[in-house]
N, CA and C atoms as an extended XYZ file, in Angstrom:
492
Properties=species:S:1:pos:R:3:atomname:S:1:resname:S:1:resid:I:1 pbc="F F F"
N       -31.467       25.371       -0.650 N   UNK     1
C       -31.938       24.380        0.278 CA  UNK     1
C       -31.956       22.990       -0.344 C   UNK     1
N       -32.490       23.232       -1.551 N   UNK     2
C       -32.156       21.732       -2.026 CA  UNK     2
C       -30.909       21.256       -2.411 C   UNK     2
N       -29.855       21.929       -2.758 N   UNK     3
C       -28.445       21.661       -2.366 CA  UNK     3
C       -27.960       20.781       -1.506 C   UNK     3
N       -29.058       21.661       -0.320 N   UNK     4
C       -28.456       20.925        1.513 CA  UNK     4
C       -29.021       19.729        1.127 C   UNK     4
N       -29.886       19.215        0.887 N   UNK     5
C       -30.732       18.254        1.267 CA  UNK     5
C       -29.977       17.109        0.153 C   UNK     5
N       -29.583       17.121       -0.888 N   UNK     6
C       -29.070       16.671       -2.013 CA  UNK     6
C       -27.414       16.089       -1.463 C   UNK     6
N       -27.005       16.655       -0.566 N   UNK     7
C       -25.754       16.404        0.117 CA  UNK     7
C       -25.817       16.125        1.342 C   UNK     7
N       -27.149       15.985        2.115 N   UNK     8
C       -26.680       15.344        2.939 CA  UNK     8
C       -27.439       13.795        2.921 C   UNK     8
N       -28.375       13.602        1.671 N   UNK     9
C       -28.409       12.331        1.859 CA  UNK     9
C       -26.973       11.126        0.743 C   UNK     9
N       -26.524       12.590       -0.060 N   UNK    10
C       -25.191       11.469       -0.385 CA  UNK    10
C       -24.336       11.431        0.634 C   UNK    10
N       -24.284       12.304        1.586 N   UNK    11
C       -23.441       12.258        3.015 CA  UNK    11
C       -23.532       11.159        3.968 C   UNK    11
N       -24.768       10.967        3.719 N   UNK    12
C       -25.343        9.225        5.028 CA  UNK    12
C       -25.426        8.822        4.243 C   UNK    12
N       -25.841        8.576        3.014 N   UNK    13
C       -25.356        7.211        2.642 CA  UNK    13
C       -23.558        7.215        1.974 C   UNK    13
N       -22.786        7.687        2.189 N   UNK    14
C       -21.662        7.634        2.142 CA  UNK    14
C       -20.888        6.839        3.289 C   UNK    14
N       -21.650        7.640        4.589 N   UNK    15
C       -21.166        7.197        5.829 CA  UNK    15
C       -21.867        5.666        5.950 C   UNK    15
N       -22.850        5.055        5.750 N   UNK    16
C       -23.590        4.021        6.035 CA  UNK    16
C       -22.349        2.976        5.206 C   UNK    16
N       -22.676        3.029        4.026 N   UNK    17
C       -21.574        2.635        3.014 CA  UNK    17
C       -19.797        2.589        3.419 C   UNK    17
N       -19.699        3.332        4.072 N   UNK    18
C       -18.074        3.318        4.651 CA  UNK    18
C       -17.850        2.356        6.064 C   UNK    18
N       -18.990        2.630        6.479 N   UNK    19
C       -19.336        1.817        8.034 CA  UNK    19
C       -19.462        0.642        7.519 C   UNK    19
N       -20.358        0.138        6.328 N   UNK    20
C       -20.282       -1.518        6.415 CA  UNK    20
C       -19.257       -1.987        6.052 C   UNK    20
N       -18.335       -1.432        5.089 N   UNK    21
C       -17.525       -1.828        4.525 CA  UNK    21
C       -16.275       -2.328        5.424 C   UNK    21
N       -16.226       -0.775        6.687 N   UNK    22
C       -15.103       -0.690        7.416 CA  UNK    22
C       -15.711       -2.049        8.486 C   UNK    22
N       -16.957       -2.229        8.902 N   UNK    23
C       -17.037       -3.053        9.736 CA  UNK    23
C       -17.795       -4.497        9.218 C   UNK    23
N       -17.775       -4.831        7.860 N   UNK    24
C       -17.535       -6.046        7.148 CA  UNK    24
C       -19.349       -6.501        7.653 C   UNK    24
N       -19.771       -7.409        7.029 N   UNK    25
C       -21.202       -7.734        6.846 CA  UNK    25
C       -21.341       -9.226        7.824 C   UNK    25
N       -22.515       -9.537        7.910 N   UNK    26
C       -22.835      -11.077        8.612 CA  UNK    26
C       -22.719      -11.921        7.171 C   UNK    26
N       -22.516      -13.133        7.805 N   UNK    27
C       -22.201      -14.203        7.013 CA  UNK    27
C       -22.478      -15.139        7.877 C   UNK    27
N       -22.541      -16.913        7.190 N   UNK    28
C       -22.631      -17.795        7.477 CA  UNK    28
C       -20.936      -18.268        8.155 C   UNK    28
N       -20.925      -18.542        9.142 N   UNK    29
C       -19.949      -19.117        9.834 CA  UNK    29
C       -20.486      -20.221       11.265 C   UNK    29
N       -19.306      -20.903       11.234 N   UNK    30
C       -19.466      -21.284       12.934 CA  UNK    30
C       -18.742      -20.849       14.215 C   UNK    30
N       -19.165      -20.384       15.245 N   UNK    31
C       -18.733      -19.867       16.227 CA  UNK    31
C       -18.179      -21.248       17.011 C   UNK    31
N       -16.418      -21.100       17.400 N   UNK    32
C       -16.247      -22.655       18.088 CA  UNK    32
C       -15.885      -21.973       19.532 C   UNK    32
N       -16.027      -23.556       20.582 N   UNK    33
C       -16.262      -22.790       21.833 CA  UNK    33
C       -14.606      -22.357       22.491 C   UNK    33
N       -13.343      -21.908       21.606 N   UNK    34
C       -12.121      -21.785       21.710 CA  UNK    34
C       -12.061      -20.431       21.504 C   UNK    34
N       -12.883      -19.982       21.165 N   UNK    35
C       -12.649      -18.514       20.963 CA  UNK    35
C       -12.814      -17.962       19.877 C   UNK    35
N       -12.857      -18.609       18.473 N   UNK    36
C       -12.679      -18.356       16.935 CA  UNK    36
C       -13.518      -18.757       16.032 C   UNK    36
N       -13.600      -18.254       15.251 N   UNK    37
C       -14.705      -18.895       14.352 CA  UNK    37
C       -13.863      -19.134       12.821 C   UNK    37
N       -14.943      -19.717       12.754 N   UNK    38
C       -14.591      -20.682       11.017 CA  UNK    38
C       -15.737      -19.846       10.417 C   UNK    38
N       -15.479      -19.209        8.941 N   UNK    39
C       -16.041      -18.817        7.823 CA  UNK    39
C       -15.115      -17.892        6.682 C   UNK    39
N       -16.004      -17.753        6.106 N   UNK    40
C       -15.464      -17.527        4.867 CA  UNK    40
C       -14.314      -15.907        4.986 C   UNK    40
N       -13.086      -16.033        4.218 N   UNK    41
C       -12.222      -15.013        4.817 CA  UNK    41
C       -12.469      -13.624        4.243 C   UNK    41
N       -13.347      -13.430        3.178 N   UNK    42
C       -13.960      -12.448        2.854 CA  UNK    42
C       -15.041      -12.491        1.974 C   UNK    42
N       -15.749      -11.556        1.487 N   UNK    43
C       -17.198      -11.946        0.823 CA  UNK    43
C       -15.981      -11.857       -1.001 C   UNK    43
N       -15.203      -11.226       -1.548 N   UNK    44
C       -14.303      -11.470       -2.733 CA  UNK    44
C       -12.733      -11.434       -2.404 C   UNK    44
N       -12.421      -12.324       -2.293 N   UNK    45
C       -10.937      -12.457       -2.623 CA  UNK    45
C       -10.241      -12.133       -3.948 C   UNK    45
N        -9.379      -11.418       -3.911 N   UNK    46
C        -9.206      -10.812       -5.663 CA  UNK    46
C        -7.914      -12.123       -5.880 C   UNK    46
N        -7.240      -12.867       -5.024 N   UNK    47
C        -6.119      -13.451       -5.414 CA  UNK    47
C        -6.338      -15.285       -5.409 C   UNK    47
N        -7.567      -15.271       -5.326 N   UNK    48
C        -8.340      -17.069       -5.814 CA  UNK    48
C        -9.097      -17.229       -7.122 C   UNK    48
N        -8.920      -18.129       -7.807 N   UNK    49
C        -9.601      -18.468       -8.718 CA  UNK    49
C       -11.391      -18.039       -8.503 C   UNK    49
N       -11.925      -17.324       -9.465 N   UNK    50
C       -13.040      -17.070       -9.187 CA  UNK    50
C       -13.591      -16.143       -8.368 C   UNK    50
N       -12.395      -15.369       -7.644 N   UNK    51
C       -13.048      -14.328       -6.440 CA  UNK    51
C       -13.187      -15.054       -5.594 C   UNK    51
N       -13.328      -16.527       -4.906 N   UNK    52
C       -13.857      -17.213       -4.212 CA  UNK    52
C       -13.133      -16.875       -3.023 C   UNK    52
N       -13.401      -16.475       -1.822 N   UNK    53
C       -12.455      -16.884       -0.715 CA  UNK    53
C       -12.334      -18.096        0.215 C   UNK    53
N       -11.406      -18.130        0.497 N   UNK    54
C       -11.033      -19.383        1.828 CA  UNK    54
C       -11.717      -19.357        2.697 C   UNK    54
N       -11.955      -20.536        3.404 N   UNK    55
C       -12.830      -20.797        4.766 CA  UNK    55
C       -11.752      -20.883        5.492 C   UNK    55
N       -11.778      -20.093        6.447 N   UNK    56
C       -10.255      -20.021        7.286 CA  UNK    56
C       -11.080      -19.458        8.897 C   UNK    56
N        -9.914      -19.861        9.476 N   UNK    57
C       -10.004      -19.390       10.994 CA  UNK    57
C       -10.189      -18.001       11.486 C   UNK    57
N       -10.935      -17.193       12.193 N   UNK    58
C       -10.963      -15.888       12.194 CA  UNK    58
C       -11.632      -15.429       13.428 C   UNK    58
N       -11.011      -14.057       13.956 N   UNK    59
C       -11.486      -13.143       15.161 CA  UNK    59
C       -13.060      -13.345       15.093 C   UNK    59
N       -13.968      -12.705       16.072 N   UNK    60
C       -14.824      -12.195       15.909 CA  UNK    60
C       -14.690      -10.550       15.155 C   UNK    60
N       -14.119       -9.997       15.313 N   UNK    61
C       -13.544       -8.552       14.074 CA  UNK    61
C       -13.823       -8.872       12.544 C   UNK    61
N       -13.502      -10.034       12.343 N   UNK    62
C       -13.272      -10.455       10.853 CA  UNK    62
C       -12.303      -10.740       10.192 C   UNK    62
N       -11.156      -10.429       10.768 N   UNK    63
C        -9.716      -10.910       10.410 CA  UNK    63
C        -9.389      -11.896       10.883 C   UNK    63
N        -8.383      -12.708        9.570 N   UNK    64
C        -8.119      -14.368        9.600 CA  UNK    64
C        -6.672      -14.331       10.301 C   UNK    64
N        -7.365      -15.532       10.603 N   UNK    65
C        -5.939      -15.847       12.086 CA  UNK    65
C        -4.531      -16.716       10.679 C   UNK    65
N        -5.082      -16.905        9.826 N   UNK    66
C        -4.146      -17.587        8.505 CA  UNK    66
C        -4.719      -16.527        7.261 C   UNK    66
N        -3.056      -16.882        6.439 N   UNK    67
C        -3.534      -16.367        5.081 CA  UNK    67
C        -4.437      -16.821        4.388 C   UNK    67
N        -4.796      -17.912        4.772 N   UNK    68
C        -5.737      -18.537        3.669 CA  UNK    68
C        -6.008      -20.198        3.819 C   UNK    68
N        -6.168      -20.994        3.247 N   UNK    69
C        -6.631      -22.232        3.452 CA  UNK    69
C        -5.574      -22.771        4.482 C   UNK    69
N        -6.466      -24.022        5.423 N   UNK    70
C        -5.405      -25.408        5.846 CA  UNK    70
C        -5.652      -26.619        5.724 C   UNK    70
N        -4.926      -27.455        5.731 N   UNK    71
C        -4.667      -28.485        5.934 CA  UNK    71
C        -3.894      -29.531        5.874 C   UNK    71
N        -4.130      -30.405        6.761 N   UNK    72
C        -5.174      -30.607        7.858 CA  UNK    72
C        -5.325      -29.755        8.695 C   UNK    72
N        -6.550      -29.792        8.927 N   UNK    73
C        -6.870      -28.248        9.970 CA  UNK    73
C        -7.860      -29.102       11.064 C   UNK    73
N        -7.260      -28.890       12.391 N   UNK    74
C        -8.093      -29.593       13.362 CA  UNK    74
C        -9.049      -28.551       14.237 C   UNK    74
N        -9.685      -28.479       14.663 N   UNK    75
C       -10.477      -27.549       15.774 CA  UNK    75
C       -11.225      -28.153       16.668 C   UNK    75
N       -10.700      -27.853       18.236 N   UNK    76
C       -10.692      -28.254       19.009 CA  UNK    76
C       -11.922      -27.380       20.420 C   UNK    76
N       -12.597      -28.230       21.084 N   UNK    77
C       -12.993      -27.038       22.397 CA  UNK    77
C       -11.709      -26.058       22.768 C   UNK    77
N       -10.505      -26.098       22.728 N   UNK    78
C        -9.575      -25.155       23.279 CA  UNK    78
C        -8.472      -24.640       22.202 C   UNK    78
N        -7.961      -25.261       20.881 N   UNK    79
C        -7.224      -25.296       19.968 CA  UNK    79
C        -7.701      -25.074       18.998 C   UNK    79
N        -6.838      -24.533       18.001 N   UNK    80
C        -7.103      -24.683       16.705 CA  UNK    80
C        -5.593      -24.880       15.870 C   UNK    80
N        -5.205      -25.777       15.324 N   UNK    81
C        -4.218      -26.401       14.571 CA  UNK    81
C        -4.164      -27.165       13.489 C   UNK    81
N        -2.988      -26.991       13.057 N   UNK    82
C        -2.729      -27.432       11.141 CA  UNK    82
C        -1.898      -27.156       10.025 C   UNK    82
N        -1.985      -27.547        9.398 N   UNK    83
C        -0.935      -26.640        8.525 CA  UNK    83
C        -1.592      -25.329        7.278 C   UNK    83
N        -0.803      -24.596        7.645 N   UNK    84
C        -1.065      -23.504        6.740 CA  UNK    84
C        -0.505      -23.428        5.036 C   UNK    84
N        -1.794      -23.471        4.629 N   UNK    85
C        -1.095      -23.716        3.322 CA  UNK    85
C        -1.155      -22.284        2.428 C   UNK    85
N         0.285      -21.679        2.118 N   UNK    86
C         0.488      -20.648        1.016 CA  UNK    86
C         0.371      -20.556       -0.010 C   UNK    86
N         0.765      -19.477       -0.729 N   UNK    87
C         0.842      -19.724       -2.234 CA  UNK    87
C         1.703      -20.646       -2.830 C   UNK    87
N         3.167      -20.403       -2.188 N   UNK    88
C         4.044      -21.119       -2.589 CA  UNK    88
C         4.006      -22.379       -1.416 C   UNK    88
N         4.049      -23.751       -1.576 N   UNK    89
C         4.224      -24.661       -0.977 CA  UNK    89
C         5.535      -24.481        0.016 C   UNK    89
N         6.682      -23.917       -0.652 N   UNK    90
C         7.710      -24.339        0.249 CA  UNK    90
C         7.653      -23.430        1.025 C   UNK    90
N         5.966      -22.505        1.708 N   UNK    91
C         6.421      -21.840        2.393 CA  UNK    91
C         4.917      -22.176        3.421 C   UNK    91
N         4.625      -22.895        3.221 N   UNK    92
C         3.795      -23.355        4.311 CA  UNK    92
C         4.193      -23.794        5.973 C   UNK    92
N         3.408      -23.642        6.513 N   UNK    93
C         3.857      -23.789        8.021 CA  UNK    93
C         2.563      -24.434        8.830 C   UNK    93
N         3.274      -24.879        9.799 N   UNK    94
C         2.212      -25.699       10.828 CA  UNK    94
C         2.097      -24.625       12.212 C   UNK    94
N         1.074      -24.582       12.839 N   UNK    95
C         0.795      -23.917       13.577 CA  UNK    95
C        -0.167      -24.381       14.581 C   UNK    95
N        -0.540      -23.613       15.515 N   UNK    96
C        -1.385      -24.251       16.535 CA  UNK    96
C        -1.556      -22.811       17.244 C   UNK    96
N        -3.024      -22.583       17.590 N   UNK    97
C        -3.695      -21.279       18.022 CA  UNK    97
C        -4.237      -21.358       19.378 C   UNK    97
N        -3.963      -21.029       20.425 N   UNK    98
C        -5.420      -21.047       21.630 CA  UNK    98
C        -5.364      -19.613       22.254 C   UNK    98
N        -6.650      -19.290       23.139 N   UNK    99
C        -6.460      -18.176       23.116 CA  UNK    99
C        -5.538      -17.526       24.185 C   UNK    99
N        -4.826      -18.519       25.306 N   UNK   100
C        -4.226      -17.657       26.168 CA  UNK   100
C        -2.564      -17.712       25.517 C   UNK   100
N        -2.245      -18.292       24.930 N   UNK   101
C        -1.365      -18.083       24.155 CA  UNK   101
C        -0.630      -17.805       22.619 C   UNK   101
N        -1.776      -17.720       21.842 N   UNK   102
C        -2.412      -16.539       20.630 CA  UNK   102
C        -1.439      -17.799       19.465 C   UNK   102
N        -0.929      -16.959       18.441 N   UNK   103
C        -0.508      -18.252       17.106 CA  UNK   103
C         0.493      -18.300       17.717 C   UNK   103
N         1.179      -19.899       17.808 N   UNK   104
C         2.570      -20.225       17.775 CA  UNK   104
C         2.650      -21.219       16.407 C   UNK   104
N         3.973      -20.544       16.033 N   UNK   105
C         4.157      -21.405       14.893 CA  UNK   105
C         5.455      -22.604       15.270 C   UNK   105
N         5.476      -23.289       14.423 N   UNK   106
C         6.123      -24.999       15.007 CA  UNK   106
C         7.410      -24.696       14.471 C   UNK   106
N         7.938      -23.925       13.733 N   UNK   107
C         9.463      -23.569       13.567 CA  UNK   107
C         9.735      -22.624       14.224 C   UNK   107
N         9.072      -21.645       14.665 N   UNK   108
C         9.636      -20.818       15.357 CA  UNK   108
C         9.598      -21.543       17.131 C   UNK   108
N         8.556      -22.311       17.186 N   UNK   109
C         8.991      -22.553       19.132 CA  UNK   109
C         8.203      -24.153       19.075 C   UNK   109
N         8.987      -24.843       18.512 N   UNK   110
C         8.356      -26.074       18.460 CA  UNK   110
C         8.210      -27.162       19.603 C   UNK   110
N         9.023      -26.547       20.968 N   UNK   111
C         8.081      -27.290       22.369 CA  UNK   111
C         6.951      -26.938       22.537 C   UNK   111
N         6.723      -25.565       22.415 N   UNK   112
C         5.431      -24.975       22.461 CA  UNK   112
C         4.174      -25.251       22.060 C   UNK   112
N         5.050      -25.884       20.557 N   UNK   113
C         3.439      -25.871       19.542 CA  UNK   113
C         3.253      -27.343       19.965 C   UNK   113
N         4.204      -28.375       20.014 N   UNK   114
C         4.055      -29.991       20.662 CA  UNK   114
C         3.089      -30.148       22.131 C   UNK   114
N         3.724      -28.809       22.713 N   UNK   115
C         2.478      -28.875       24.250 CA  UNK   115
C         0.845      -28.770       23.636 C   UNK   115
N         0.834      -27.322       22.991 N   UNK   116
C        -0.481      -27.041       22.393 CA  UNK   116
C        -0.722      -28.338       21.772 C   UNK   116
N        -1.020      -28.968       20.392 N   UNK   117
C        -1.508      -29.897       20.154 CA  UNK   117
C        -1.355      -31.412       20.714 C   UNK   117
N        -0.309      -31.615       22.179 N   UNK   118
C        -0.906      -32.767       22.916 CA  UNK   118
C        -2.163      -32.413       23.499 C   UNK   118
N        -2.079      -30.913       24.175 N   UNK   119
C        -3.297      -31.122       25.071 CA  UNK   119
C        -4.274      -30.351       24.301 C   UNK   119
N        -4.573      -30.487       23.119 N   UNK   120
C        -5.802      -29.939       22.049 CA  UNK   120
C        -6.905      -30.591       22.675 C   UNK   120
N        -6.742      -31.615       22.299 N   UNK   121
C        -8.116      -32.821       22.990 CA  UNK   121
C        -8.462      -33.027       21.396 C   UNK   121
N        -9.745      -33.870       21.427 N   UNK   122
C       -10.580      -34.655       20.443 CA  UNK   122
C       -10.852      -33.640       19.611 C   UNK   122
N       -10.398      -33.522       18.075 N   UNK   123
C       -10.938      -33.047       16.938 CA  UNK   123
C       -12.743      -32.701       16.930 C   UNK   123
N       -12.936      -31.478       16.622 N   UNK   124
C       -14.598      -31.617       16.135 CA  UNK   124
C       -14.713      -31.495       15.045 C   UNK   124
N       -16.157      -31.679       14.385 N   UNK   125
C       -16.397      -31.864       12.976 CA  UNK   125
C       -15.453      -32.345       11.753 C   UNK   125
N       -14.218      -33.334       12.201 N   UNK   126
C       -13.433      -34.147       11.590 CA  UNK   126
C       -14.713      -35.555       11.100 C   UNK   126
N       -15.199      -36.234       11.456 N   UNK   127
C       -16.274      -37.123       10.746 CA  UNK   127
C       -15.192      -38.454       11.125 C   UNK   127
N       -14.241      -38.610       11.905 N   UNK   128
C       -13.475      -39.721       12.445 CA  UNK   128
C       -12.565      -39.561       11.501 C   UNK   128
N       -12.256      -38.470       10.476 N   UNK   129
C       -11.388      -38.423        9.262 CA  UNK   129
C       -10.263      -37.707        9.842 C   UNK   129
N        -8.968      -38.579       10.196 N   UNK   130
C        -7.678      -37.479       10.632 CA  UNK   130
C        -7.401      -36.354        9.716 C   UNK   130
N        -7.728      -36.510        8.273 N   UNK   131
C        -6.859      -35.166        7.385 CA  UNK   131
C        -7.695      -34.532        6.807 C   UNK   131
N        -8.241      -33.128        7.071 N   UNK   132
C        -9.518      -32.554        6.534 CA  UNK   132
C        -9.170      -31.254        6.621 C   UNK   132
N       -10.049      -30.396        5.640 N   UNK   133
C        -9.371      -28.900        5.483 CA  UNK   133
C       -10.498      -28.077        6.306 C   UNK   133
N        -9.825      -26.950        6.253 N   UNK   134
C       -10.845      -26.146        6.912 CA  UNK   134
C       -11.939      -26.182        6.560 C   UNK   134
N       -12.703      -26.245        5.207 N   UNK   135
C       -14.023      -26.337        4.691 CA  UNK   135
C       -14.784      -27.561        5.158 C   UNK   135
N       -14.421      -28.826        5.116 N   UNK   136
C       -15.017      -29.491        5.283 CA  UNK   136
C       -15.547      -29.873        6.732 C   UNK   136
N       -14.239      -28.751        8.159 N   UNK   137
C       -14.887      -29.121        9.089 CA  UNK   137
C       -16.118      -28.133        9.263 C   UNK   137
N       -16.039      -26.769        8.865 N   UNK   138
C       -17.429      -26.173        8.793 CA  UNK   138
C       -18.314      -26.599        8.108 C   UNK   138
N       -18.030      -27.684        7.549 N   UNK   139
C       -19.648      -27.766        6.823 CA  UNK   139
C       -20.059      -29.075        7.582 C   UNK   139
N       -19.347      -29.766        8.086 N   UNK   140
C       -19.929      -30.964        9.202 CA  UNK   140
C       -20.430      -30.193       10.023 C   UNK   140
N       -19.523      -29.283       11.041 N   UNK   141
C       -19.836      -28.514       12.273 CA  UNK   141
C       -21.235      -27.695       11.829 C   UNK   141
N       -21.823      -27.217       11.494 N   UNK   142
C       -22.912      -26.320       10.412 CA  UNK   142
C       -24.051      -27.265       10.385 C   UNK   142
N       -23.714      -28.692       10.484 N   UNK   143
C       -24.732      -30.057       10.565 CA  UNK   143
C       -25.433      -30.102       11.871 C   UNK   143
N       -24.731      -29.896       12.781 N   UNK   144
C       -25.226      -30.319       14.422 CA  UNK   144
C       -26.201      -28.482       14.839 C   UNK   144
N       -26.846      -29.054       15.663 N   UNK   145
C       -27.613      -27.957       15.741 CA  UNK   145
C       -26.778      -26.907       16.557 C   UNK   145
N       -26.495      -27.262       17.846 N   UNK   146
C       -25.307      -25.872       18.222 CA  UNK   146
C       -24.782      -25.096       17.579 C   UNK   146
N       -24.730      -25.482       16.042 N   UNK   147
C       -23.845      -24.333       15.157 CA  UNK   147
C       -24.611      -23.987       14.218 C   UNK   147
N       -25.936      -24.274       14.062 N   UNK   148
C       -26.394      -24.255       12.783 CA  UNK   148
C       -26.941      -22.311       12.374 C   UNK   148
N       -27.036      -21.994       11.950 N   UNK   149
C       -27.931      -20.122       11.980 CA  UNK   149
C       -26.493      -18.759       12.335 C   UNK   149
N       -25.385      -19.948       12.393 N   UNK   150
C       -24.909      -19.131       13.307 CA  UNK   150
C       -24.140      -17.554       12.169 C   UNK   150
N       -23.367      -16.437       12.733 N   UNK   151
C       -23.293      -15.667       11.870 CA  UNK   151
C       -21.926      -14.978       12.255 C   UNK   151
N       -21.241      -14.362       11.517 N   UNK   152
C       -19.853      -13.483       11.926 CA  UNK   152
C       -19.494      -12.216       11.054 C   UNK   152
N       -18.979      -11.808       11.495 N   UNK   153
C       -18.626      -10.294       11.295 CA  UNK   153
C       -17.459      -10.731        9.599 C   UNK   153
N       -17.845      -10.411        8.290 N   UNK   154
C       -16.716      -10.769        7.296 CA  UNK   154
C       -16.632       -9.402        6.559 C   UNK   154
N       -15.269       -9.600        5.841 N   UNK   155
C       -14.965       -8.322        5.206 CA  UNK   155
C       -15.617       -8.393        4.126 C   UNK   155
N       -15.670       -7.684        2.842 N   UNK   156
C       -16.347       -7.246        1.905 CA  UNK   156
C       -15.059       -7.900        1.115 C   UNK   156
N       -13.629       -7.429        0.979 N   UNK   157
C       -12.764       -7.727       -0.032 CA  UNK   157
C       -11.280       -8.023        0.448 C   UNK   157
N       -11.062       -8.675       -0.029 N   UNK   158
C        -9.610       -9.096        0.300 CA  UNK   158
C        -8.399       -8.892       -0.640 C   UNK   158
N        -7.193       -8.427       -0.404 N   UNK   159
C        -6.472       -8.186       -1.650 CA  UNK   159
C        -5.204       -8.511       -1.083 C   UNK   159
N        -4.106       -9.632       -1.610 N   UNK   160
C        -2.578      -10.014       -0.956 CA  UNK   160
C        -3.445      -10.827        0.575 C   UNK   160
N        -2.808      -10.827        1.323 N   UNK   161
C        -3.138      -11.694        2.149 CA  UNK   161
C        -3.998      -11.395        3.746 C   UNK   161
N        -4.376      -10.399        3.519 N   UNK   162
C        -5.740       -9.801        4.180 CA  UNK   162
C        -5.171       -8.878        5.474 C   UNK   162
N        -4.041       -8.693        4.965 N   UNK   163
C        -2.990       -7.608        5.920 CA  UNK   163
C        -2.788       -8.228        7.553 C   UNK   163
N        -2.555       -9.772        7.487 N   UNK   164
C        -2.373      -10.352        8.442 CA  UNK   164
C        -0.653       -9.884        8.904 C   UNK   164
């Protein structure tokens, strides 16, 4: 009997432990009113200096709408656009996100992405600054009270580029 009992609390906490992992922890983020949120792209990134991860664009799920950092990165009531910056520079790309028409990237359909960011509208948490990265607009946006407490679903670890 104590066998049973010895296995089934490594059993729940196995399962508890697999569940957070599989469904990633709260974190500090901002929820924007486009559909996406800004925070951090995982709680350790194994492929940044320091473990640190990127503040990048992301589902409510927890998966990043980019590999990893942008900029300039604009975010909009309806848009989200910028350039995506890679590992390797010459492989960065500009893009533009909304939700009824999901990522278009600007080499692959570049009327498309020109419609999306005319009708983006007015930058938020830019500070009147045209060129700003993703970090710095969450930490303006994080200033105003609408966003402040706010929280999102993040992964635990990230490894290569978060299986985007």
């Amino acid at each position: 009997m104590d066998s049973f009992r010895s296995l089934l609390v490594i059993g729940t906490l196995s399962a508890v432990l697999a569940l957070g992992f599989f469904w990633g922890v709260p974190t500090r983020c901002v929820q924007l009113p486009n559909g996406l949120n800004i925070g951090k792209q995982a709680l350790i990134d194994l492929n940044r200096p320091y473990f640190r991860p990127d503040i990048v664009p992301k589902f409510d799920n927890g998966r990043s709408l980019l590999p990893g950092d942008a900029w300039p990165f604009y975010a909009t009531e309806t848009t989200v656009h910028g350039l995506a910056l890679e590992a390797d520079p010459e492989d960065d790309f500009w893009f533009a996100w909304r939700e009824d028409t999901g990522l278009v990237l600007k080499a692959e359909d570049p009327a498309l992405y020109e419609k999306l960011v005319s009708e983006a509208g007015a930058p938020m948490g830019n500070k009147g600054i045209n060129v700003v990265g993703s970090h710095m607009v969450m930490m303006e946006l994080k200033r105003r009270p609408e966003y402040t407490d706010q929280t999102c679903r993040n992964r635990w670890l990230v490894v290569g580029t978060g299986d985007l």
